[in-house]
PyMOL CGO cylinders between C-alpha atoms (Angstrom):
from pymol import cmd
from pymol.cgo import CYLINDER

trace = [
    CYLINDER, 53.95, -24.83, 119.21, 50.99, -25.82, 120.66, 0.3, 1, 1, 1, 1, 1, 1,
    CYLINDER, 50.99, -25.82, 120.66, 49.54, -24.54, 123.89, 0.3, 1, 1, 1, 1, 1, 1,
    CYLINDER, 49.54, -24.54, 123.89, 46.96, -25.91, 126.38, 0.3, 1, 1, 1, 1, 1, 1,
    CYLINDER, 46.96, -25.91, 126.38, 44.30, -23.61, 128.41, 0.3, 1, 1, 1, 1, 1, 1,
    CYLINDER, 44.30, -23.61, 128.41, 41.32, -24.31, 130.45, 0.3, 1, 1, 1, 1, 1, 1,
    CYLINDER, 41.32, -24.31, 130.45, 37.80, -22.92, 129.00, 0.3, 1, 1, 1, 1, 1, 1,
    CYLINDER, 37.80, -22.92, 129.00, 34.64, -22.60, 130.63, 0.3, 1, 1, 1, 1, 1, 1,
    CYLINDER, 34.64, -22.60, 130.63, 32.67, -21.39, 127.87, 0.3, 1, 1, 1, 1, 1, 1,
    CYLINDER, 32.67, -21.39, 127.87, 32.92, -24.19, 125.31, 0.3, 1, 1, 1, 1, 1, 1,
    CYLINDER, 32.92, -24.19, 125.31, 30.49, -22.14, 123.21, 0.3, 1, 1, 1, 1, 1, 1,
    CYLINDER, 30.49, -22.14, 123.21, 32.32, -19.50, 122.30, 0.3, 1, 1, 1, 1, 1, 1,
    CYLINDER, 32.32, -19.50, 122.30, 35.86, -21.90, 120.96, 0.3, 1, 1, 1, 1, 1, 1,
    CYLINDER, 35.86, -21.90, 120.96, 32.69, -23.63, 119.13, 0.3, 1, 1, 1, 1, 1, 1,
    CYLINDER, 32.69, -23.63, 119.13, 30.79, -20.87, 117.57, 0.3, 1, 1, 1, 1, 1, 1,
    CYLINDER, 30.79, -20.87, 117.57, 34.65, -19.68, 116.95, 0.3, 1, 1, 1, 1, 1, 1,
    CYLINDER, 34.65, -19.68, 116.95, 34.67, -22.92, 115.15, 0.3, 1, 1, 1, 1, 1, 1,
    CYLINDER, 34.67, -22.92, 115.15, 31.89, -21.69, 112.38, 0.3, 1, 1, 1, 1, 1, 1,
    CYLINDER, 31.89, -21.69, 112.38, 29.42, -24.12, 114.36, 0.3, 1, 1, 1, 1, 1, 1,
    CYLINDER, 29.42, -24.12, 114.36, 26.06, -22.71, 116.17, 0.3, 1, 1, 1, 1, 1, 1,
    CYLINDER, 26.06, -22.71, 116.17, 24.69, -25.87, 116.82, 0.3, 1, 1, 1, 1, 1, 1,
    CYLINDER, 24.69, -25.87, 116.82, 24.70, -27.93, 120.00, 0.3, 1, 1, 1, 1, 1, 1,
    CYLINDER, 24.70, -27.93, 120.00, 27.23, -30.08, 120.08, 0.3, 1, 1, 1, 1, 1, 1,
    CYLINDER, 27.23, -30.08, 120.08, 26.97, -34.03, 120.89, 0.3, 1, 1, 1, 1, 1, 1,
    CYLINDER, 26.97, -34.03, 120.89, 30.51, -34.73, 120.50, 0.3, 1, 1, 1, 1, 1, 1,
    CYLINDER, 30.51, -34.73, 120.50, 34.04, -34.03, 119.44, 0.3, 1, 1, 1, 1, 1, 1,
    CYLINDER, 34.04, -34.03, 119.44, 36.03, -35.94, 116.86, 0.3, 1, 1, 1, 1, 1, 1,
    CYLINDER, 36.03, -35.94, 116.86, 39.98, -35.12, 115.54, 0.3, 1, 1, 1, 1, 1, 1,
    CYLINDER, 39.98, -35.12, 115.54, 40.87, -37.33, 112.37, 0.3, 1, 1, 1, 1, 1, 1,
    CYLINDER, 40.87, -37.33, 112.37, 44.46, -38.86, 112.27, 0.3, 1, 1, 1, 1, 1, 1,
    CYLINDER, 44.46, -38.86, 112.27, 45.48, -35.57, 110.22, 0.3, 1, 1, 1, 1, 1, 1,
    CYLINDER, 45.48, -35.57, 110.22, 43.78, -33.49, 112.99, 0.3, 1, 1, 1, 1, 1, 1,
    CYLINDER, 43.78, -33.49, 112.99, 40.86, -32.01, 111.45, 0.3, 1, 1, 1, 1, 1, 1,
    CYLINDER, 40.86, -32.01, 111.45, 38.16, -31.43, 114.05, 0.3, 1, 1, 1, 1, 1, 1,
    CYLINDER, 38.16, -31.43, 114.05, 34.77, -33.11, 113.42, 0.3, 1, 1, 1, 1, 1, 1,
    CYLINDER, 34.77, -33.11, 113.42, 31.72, -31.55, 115.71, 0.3, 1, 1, 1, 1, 1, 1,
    CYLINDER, 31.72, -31.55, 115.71, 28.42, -34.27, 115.69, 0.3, 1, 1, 1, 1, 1, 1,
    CYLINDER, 28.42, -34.27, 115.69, 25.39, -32.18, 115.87, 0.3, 1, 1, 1, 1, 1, 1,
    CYLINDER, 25.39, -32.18, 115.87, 21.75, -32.73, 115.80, 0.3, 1, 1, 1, 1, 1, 1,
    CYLINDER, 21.75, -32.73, 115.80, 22.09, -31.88, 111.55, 0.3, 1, 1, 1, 1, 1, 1,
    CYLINDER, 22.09, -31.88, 111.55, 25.01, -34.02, 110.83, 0.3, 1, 1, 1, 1, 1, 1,
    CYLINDER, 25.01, -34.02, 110.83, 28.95, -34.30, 111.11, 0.3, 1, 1, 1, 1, 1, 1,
    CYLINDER, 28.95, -34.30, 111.11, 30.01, -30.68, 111.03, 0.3, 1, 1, 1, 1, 1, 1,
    CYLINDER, 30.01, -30.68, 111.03, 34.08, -30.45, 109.49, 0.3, 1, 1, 1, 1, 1, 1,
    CYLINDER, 34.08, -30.45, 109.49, 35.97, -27.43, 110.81, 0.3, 1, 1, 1, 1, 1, 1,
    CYLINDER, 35.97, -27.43, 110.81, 37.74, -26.79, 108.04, 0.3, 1, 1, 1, 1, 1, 1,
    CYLINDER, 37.74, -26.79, 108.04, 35.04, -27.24, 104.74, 0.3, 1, 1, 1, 1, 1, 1,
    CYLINDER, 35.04, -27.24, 104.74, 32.64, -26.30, 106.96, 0.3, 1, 1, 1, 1, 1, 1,
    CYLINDER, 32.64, -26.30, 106.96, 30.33, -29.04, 105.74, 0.3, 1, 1, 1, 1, 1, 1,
    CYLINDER, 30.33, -29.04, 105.74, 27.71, -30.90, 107.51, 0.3, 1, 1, 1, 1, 1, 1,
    CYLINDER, 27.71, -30.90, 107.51, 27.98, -35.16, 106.74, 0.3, 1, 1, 1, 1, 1, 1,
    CYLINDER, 27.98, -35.16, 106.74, 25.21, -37.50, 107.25, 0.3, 1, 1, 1, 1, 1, 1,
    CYLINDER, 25.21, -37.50, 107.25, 25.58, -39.53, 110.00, 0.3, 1, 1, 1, 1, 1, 1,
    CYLINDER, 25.58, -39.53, 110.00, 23.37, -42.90, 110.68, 0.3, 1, 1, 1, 1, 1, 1,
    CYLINDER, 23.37, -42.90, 110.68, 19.96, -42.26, 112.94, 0.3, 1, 1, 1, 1, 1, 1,
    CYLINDER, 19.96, -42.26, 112.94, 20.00, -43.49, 116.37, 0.3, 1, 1, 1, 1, 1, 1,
    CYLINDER, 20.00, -43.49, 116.37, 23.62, -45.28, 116.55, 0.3, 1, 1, 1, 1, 1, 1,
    CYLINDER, 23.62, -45.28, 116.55, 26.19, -43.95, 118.37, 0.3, 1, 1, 1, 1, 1, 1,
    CYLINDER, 26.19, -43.95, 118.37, 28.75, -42.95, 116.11, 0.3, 1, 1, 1, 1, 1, 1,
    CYLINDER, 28.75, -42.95, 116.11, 32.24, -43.72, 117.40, 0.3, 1, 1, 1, 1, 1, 1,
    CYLINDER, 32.24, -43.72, 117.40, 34.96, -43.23, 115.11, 0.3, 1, 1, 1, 1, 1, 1,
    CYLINDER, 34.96, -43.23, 115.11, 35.66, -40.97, 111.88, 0.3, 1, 1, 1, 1, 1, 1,
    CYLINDER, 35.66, -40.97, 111.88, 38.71, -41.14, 109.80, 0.3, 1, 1, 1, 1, 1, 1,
    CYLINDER, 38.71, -41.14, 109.80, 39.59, -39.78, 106.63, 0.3, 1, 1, 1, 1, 1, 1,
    CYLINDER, 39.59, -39.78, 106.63, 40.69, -41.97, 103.67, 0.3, 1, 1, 1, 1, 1, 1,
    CYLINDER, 40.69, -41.97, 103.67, 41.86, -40.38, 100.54, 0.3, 1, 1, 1, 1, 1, 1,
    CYLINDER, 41.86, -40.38, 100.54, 38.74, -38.23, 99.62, 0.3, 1, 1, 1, 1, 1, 1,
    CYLINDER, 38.74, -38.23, 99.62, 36.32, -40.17, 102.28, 0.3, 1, 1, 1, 1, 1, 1,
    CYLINDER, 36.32, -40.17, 102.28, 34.87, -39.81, 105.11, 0.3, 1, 1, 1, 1, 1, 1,
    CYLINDER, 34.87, -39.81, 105.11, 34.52, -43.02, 106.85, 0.3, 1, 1, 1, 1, 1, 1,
    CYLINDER, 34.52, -43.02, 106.85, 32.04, -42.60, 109.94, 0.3, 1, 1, 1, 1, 1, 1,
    CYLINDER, 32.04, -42.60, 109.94, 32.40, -45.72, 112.54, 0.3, 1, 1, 1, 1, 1, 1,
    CYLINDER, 32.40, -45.72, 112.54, 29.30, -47.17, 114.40, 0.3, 1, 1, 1, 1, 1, 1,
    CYLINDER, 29.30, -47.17, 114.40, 28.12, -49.17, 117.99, 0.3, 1, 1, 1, 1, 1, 1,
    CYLINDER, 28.12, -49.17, 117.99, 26.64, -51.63, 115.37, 0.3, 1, 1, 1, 1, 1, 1,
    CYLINDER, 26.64, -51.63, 115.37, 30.15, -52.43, 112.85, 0.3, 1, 1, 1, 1, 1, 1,
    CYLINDER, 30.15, -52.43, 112.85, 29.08, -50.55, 110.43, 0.3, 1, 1, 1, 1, 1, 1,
    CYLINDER, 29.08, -50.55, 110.43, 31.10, -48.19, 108.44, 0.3, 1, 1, 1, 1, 1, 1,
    CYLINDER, 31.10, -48.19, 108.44, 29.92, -45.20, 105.91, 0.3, 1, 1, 1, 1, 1, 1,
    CYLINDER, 29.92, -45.20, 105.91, 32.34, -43.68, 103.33, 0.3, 1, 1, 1, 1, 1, 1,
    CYLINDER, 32.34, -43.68, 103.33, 31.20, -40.24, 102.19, 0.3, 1, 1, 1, 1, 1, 1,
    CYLINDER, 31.20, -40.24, 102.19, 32.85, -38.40, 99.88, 0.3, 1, 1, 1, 1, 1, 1,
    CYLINDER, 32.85, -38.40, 99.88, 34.34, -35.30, 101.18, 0.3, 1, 1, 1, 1, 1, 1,
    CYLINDER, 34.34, -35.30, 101.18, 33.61, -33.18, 98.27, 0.3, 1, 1, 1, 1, 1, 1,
    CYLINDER, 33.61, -33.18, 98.27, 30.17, -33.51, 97.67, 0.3, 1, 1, 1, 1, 1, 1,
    CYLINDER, 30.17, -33.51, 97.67, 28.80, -35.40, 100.50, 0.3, 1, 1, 1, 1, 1, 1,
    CYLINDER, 28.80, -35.40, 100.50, 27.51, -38.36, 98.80, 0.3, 1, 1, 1, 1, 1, 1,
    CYLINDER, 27.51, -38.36, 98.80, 27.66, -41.46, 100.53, 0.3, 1, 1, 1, 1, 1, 1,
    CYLINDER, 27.66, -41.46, 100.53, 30.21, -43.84, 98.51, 0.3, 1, 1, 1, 1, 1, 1,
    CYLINDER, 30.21, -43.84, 98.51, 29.24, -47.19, 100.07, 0.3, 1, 1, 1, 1, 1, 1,
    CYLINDER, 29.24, -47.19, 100.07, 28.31, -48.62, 103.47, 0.3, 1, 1, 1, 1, 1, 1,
    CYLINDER, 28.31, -48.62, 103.47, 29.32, -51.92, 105.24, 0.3, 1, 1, 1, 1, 1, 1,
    CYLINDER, 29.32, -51.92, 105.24, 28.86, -53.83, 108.17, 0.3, 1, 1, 1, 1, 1, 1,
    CYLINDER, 28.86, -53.83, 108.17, 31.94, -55.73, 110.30, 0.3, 1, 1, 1, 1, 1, 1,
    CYLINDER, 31.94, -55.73, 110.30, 29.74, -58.40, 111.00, 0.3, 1, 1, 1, 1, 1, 1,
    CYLINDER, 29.74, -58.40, 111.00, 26.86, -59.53, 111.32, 0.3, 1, 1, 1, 1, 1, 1,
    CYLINDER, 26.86, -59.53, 111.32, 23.17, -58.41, 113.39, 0.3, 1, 1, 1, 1, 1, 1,
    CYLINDER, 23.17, -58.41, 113.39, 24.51, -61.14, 116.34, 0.3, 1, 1, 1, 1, 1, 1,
    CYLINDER, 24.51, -61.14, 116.34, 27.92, -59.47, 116.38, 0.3, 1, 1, 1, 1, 1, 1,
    CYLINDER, 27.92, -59.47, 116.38, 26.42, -55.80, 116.70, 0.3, 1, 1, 1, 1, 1, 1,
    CYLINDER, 26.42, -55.80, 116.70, 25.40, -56.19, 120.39, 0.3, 1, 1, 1, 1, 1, 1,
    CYLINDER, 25.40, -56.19, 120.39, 28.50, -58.23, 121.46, 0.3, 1, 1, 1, 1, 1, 1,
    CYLINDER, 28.50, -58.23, 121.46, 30.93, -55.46, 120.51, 0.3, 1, 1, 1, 1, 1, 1,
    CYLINDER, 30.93, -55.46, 120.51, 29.10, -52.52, 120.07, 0.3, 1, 1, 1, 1, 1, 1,
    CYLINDER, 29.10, -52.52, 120.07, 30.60, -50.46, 123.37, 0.3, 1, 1, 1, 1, 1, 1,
    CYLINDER, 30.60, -50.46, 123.37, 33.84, -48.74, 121.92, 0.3, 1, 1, 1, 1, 1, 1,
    CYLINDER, 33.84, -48.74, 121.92, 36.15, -48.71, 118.98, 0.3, 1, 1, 1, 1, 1, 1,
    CYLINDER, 36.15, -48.71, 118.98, 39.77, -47.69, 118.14, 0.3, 1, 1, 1, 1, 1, 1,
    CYLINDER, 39.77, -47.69, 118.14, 40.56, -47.22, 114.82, 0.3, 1, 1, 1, 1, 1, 1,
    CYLINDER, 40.56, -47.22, 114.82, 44.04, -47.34, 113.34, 0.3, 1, 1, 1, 1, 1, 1,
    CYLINDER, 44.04, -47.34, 113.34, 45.15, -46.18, 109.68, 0.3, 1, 1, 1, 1, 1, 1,
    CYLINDER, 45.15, -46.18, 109.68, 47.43, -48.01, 107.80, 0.3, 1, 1, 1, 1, 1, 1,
    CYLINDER, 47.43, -48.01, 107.80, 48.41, -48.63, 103.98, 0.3, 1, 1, 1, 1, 1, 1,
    CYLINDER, 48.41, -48.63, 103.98, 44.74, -49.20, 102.61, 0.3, 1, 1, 1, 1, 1, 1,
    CYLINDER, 44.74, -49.20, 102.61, 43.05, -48.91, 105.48, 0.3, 1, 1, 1, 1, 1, 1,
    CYLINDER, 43.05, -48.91, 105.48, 42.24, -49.27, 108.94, 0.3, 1, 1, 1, 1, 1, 1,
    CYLINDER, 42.24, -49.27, 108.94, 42.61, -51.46, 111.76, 0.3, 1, 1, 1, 1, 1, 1,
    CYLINDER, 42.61, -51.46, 111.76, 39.57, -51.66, 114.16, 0.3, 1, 1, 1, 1, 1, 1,
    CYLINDER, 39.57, -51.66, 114.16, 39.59, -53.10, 118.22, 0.3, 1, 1, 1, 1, 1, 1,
    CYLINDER, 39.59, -53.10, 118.22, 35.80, -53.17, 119.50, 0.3, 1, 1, 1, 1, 1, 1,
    CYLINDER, 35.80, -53.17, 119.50, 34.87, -54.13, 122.77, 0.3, 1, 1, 1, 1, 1, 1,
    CYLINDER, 34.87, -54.13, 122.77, 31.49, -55.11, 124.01, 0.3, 1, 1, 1, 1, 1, 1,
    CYLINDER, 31.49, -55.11, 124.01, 30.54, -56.00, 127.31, 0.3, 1, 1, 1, 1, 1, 1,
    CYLINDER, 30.54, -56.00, 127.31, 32.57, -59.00, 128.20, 0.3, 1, 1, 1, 1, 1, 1,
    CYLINDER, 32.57, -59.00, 128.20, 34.83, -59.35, 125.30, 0.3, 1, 1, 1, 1, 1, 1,
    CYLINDER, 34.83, -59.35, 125.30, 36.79, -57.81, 122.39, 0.3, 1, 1, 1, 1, 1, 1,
    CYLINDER, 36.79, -57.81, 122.39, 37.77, -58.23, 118.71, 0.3, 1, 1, 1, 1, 1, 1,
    CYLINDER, 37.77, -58.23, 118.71, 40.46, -56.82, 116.23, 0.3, 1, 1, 1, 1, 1, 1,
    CYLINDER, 40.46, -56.82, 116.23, 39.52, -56.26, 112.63, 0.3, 1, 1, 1, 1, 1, 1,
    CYLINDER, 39.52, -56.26, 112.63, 41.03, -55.09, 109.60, 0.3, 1, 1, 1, 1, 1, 1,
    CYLINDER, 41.03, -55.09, 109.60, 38.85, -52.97, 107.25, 0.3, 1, 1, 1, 1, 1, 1,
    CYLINDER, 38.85, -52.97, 107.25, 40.29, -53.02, 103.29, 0.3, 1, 1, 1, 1, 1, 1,
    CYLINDER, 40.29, -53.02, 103.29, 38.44, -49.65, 102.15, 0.3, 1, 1, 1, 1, 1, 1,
    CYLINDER, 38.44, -49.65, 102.15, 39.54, -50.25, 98.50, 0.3, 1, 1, 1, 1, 1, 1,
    CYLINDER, 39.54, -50.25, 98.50, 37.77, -53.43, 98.72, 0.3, 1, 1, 1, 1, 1, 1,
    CYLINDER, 37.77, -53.43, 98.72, 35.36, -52.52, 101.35, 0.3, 1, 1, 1, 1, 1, 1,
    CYLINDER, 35.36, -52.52, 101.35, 36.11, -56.10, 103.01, 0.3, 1, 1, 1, 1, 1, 1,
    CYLINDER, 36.11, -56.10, 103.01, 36.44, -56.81, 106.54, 0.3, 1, 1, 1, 1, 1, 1,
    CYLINDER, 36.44, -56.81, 106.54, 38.63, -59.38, 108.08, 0.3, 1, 1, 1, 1, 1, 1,
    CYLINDER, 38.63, -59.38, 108.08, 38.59, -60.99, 111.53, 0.3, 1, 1, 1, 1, 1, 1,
    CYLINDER, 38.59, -60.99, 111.53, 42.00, -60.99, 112.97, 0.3, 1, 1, 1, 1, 1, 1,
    CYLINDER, 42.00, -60.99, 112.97, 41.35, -62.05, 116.45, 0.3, 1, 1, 1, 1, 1, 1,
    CYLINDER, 41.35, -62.05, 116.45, 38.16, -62.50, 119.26, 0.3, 1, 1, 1, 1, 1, 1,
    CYLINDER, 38.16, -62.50, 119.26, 38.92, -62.31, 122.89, 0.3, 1, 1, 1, 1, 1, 1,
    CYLINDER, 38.92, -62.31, 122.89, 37.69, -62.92, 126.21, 0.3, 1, 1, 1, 1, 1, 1,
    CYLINDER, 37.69, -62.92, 126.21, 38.27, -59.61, 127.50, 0.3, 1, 1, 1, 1, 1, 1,
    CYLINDER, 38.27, -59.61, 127.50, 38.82, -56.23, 126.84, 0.3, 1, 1, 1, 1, 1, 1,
    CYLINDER, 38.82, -56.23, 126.84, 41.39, -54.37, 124.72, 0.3, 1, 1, 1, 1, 1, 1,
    CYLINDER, 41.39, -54.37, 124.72, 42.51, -51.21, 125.51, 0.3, 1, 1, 1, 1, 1, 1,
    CYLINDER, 42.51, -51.21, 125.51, 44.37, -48.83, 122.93, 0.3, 1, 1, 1, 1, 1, 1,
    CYLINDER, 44.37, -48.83, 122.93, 46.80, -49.64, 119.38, 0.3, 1, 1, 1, 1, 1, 1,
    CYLINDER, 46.80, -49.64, 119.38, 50.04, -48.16, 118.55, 0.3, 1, 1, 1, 1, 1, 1,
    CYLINDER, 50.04, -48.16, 118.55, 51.95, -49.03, 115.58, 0.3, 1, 1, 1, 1, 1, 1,
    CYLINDER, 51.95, -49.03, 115.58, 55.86, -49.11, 115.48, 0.3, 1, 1, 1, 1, 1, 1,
    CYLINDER, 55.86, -49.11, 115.48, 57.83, -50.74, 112.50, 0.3, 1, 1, 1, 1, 1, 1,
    CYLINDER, 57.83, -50.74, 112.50, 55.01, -52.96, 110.88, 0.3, 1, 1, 1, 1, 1, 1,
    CYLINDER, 55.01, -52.96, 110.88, 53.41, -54.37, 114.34, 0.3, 1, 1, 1, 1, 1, 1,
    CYLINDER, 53.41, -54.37, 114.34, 50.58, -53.04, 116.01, 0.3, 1, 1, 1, 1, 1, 1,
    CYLINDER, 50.58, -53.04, 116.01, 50.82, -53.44, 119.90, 0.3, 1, 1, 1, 1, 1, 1,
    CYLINDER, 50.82, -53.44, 119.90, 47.32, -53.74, 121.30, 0.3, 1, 1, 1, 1, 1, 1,
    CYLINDER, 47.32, -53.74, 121.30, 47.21, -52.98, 125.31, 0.3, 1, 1, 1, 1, 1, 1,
    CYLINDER, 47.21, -52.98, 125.31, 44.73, -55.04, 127.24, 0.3, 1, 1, 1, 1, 1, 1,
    CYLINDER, 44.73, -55.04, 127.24, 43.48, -56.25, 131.21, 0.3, 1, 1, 1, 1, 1, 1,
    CYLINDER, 43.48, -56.25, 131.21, 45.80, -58.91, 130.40, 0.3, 1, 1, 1, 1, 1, 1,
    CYLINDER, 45.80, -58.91, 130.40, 49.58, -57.62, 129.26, 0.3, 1, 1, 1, 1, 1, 1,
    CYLINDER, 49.58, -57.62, 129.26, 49.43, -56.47, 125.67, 0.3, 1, 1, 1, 1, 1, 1,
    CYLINDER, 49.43, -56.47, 125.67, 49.36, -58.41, 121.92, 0.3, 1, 1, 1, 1, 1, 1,
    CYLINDER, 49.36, -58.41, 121.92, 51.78, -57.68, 119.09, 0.3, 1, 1, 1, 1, 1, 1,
    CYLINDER, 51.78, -57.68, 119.09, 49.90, -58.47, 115.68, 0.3, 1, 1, 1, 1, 1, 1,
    CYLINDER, 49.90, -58.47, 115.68, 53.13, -58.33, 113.15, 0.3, 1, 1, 1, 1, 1, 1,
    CYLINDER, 53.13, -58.33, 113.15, 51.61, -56.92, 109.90, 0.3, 1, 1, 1, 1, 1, 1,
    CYLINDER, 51.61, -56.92, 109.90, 53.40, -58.46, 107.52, 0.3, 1, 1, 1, 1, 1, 1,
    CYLINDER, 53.40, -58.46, 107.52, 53.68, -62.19, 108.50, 0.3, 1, 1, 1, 1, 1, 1,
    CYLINDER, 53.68, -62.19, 108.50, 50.00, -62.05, 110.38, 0.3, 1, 1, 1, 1, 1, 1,
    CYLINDER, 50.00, -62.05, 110.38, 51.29, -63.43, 113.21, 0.3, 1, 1, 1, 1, 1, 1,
    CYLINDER, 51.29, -63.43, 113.21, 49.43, -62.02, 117.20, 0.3, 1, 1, 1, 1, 1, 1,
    CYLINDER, 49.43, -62.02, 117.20, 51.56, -62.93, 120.27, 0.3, 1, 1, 1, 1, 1, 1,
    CYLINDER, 51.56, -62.93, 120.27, 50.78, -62.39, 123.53, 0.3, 1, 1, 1, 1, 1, 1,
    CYLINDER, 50.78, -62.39, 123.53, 53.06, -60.80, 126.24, 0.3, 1, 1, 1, 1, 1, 1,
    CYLINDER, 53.06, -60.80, 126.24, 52.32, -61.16, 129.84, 0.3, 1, 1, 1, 1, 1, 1,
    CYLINDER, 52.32, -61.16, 129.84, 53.87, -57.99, 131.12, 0.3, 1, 1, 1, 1, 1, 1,
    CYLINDER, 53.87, -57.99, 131.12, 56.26, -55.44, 130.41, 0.3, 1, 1, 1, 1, 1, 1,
    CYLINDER, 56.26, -55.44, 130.41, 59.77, -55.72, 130.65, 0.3, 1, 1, 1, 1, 1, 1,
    CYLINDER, 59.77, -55.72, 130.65, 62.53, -53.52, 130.88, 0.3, 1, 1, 1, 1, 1, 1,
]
cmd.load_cgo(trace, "trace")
């Protein structure tokens, strides 16, 4: 099983890790492969390759999609590298330059069939996307006032918790209801 423990020395679990290099950040994929952002790159635990990341925007998501890396950004965009040889597949932006400041504060990403399902908030408001990586399309599902908090998926239907009660986006028929509070 697994087993918690408090470490003061980060250092050492990193440079246990294979990585010397500072590290900015810490990511774990949805099949919980650890991701280390450096100053050189995106450092992978487990190839031990470094990944290309964007200059000066804040990376804020990676998930892996078949053999890709896809590397989320503050600005919508999204990078696929391949995994193999590092190469960088294609690249794509949510929306457009006005839309990069609005929601550029945090992202949730959340895998599913072809893809991934995206909530980014900005400073007053929110948005839910869908991200086709096959077709490297994005899709608007829903704007809001306000902020969104987290997405779990049960059973086709995404529940997305927010200030306000929680949505349920249903998958299949596209259809995003909102519930005040929760019930037991």
């Amino acid at each position: 099983g697994r087993q918690e423990q408090f470490v003061e020395n980060v250092d050492s679990v990193i440079k246990s890790m294979g990585c010397n290099e500072h590290v900015k950040d810490l990511f774990v994929d949805t099949k919980g492969s650890v991701w280390l952002l450096t100053s050189k790159g995106l450092y992978n635990v487990e190839s031990k390759m470094t990944f290309d990341v964007l200059p000066g925007l804040n990376l804020q998501d990676v998930e892996v999609f078949d053999n890709l890396l896809l590397t989320f950004y503050e600005n919508g965009e999204a990078v696929a590298q391949n995994m193999k040889s590092g190469k960088t597949e294609h690249r794509t932006q949510a929306y457009n330059s006005e839309f990069a400041n609005r929601f550029n504060r945090s992202s949730v990403v959340l895998p599913y069939g072809d893809g991934f399902f995206q909530v980014r908030n900005g400073q007053k408001g929110g948005i839910m996307m869908w991200f086709d990586v096959r077709s490297k399309m994005w899709t608007t599902i829903s704007e809001f006032t306000y902020h969104l908090n987290n997405m779990a998926l049960f059973e086709d239907q995404i529940y997305i918790a927010s200030e306000y009660g929680y949505w349920v986006y249903d998958i299949k028929t596209k259809d995003l209801q909102w519930v005040r509070e929760l019930t037991m």
